[in-house]
C-alpha positions in Angstrom: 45.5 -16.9 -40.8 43.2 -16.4 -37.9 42.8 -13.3 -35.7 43.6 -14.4 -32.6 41.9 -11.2 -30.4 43.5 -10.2 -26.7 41.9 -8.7 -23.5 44.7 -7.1 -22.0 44.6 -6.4 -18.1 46.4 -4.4 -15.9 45.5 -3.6 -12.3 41.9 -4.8 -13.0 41.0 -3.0 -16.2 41.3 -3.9 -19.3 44.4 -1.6 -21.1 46.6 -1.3 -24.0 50.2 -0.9 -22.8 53.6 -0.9 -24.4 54.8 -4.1 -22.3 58.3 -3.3 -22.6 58.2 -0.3 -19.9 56.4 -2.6 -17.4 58.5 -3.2 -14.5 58.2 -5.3 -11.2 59.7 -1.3 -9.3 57.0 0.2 -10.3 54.4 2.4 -12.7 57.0 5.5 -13.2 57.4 4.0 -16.3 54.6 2.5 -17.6 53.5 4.1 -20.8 49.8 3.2 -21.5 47.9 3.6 -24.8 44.8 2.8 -23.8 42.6 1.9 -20.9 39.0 0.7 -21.1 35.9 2.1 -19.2 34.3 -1.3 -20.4 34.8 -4.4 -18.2 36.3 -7.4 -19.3 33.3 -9.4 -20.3 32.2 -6.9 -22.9 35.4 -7.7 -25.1 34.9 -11.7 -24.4 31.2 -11.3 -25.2 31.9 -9.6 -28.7 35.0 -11.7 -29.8 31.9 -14.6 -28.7 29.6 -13.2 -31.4 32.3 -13.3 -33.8 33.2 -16.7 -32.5 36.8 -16.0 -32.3 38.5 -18.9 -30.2 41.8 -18.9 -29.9 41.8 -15.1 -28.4 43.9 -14.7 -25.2 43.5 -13.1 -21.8 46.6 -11.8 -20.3 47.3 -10.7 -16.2 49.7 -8.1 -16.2 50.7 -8.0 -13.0 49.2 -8.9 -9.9 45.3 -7.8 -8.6 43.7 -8.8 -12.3 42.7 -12.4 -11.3 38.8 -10.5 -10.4 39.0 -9.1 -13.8 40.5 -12.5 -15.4 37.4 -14.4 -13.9 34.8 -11.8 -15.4 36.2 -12.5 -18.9 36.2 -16.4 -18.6 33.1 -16.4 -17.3 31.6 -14.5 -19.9 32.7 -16.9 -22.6 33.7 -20.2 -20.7 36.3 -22.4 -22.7 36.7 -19.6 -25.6 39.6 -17.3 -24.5 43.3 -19.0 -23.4 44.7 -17.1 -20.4 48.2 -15.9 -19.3 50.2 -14.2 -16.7 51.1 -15.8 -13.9 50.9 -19.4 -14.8 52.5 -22.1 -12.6 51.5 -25.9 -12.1 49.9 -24.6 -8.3 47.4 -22.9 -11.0 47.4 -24.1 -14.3 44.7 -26.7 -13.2 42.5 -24.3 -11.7 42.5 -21.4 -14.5 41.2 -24.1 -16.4 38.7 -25.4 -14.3 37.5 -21.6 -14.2 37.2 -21.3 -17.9 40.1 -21.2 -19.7 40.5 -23.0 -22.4 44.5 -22.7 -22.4 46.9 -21.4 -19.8 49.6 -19.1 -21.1 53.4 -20.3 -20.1 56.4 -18.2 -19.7 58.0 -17.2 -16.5 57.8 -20.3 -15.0 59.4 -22.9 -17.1 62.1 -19.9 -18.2 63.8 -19.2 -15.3 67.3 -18.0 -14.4 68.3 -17.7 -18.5 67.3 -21.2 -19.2 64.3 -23.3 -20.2 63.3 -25.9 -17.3 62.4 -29.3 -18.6 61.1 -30.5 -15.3 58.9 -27.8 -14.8 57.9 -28.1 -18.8 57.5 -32.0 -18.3 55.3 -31.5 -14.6 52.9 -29.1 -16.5 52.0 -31.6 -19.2 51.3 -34.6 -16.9 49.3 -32.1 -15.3 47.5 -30.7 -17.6 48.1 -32.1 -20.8 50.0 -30.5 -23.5 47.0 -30.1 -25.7 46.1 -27.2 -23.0 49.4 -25.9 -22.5 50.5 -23.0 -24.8 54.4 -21.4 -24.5 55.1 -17.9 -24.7 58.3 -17.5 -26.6 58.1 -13.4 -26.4 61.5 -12.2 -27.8 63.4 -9.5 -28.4 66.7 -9.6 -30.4 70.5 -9.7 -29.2 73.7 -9.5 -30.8 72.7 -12.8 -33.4 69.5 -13.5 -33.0 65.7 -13.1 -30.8 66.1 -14.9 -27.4 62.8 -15.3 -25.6 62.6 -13.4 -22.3 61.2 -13.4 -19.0 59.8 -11.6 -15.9 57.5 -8.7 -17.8 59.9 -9.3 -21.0 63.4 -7.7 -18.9 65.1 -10.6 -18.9 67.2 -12.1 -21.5 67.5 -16.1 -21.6 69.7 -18.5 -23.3 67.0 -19.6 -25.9 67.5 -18.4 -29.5 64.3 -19.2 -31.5 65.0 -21.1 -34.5 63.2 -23.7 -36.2 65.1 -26.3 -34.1 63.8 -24.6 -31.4 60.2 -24.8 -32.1 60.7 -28.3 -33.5 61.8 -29.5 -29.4 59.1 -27.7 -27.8 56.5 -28.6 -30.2 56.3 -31.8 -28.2 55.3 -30.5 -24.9 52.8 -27.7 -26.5 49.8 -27.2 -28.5 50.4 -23.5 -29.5 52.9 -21.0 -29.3 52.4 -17.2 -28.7 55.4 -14.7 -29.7 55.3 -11.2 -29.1 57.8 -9.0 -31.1 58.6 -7.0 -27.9 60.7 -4.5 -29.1 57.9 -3.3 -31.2 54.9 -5.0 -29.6 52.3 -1.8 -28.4 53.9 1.0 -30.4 51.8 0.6 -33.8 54.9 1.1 -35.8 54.7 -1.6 -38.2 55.6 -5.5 -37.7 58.9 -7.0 -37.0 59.3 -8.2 -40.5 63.1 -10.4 -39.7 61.0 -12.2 -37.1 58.3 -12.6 -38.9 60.5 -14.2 -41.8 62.3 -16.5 -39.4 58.8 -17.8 -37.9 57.5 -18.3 -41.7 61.1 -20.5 -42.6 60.8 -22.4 -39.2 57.5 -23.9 -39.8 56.7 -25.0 -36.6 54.5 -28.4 -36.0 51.6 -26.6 -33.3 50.0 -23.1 -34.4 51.7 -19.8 -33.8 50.0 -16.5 -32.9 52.5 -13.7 -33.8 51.4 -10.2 -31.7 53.4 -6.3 -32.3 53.9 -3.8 -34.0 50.4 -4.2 -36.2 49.1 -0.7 -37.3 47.5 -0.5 -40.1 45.9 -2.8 -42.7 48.8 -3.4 -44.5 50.6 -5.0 -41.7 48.1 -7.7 -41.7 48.4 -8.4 -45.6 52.5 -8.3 -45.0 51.9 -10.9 -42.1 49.5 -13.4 -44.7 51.9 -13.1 -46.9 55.0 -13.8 -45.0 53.6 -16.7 -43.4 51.4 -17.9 -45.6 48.6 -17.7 -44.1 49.8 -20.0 -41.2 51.1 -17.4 -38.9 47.9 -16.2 -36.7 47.9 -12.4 -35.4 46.7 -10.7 -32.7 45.8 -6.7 -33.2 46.1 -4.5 -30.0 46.6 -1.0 -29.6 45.7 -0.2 -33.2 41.9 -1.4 -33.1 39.1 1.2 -32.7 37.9 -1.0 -30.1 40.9 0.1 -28.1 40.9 3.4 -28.6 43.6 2.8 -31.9 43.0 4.5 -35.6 44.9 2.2 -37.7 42.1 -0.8 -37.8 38.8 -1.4 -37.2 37.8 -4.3 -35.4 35.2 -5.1 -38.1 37.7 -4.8 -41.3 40.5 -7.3 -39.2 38.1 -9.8 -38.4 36.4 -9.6 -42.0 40.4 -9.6 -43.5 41.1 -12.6 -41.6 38.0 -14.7 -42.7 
């Protein structure tokens, strides 16, 4: 189980937000945990010392790529980066610094998963570079991954079978558990119990809901250590009371 740490930014700063009231109408909305006085580079420069790879920078929203760019290029190839992501430039967040680029809007699109645009990406780019947001929130029978600041529903159910398909044009997966994902209120244990029986082929980094400690031990446990975690809104670092950055990054060694 690794810690997999996240640099959040909206409209150029780095925040803590609860994604789920993020909309493309506006900020009336928007309900924000935490926003840093600290640039960018000062989280990518400490998650450095640590030498966490595998961390992620997301854009949420437009007018962060400034912000994005001070991150990468405090720690070239070290953080993966998100938001945004199509093949016009995929090629060129990497050639900035990234060591991944982030996927979710644009091979999801209008309820379904778009093979072409999957398949373009990876000739592109390569599929060891490519990772696939499968953010989810659950419906009815089951978590469908959605879309478009996580408003839209589509078609795709995760399941092992799932996983198994897209493992081939991937080299990680990240999976926010939106409905709980920036409100510190414990992890979403039924997801967390369908990732651990799915055992997918390619990493996964499960992110929401972590407040305390104990979440963490719940998340080893339920995935056996192969599930990976990312810690937000909790961590002293982002203004958060349930963990310290030290103690998560110590648990997870």
């Amino acid at each position: 189980m690794r810690f997999r740490p996240c640099i959040d930014l909206h409209e150029g700063r780095v925040k803590q937000i609860v994604g789920s009231t993020l909309h493309d109408s506006g900020t009336s909305e928007l309900r924000t945990n935490f926003a840093s006085d600290l640039p960018p580079s000062w989280y990518a420069r400490l998650y450095q010392k640590d030498n966490l790879t595998g961390g992620h920078i997301i854009m949420l929203g437009p007018n962060n790529e400034a912000a994005a760019m001070d991150a990468l290029s405090a720690w070239p190839g070290g953080l993966q980066l998100g938001g945004g992501i199509t093949d016009a430039n995929a090629e060129q967040w990497l050639e900035r610094g990234a060591a991944h680029v982030i996927v979710t809007s644009y091979v999801f699109h209008d309820g379904q998963l778009d093979f072409s645009r999957l398949e373009r990406l990876c000739q592109l780019i390569g599929k060891e570079r490519l990772v696939l947001d499968l953010s989810c929130r659950w419906q009815e029978d089951g978590y469908y991954v959605v879309t478009d600041r996580w408003q839209k529903f589509t078609k795709l159910r995760v399941s092992r079978e799932l996983l198994t398909e897209l493992a081939a044009s991937c080299a990680e997966f990240l999976i926010h558990a939106v409905d709980v994902e920036g409100k510190c209120m414990g992890v979403d244990e039924r997801l967390l119990a369908l990732l651990a029986e799915a055992n997918a082929p390619v990493p996964v980094t499960y992110a929401g809901g972590v407040s305390s400690m104990a979440d963490l031990e719940l998340i080893r446990k339920a995935g056996q250590g192969q599930i990976d975690v990312t810690v937000g809104s909790a961590l002293d670092i982002f203004g958060g009371s349930g963990c310290t950055y030290e103690d998560v990054v110590k648990f997870c060694r």
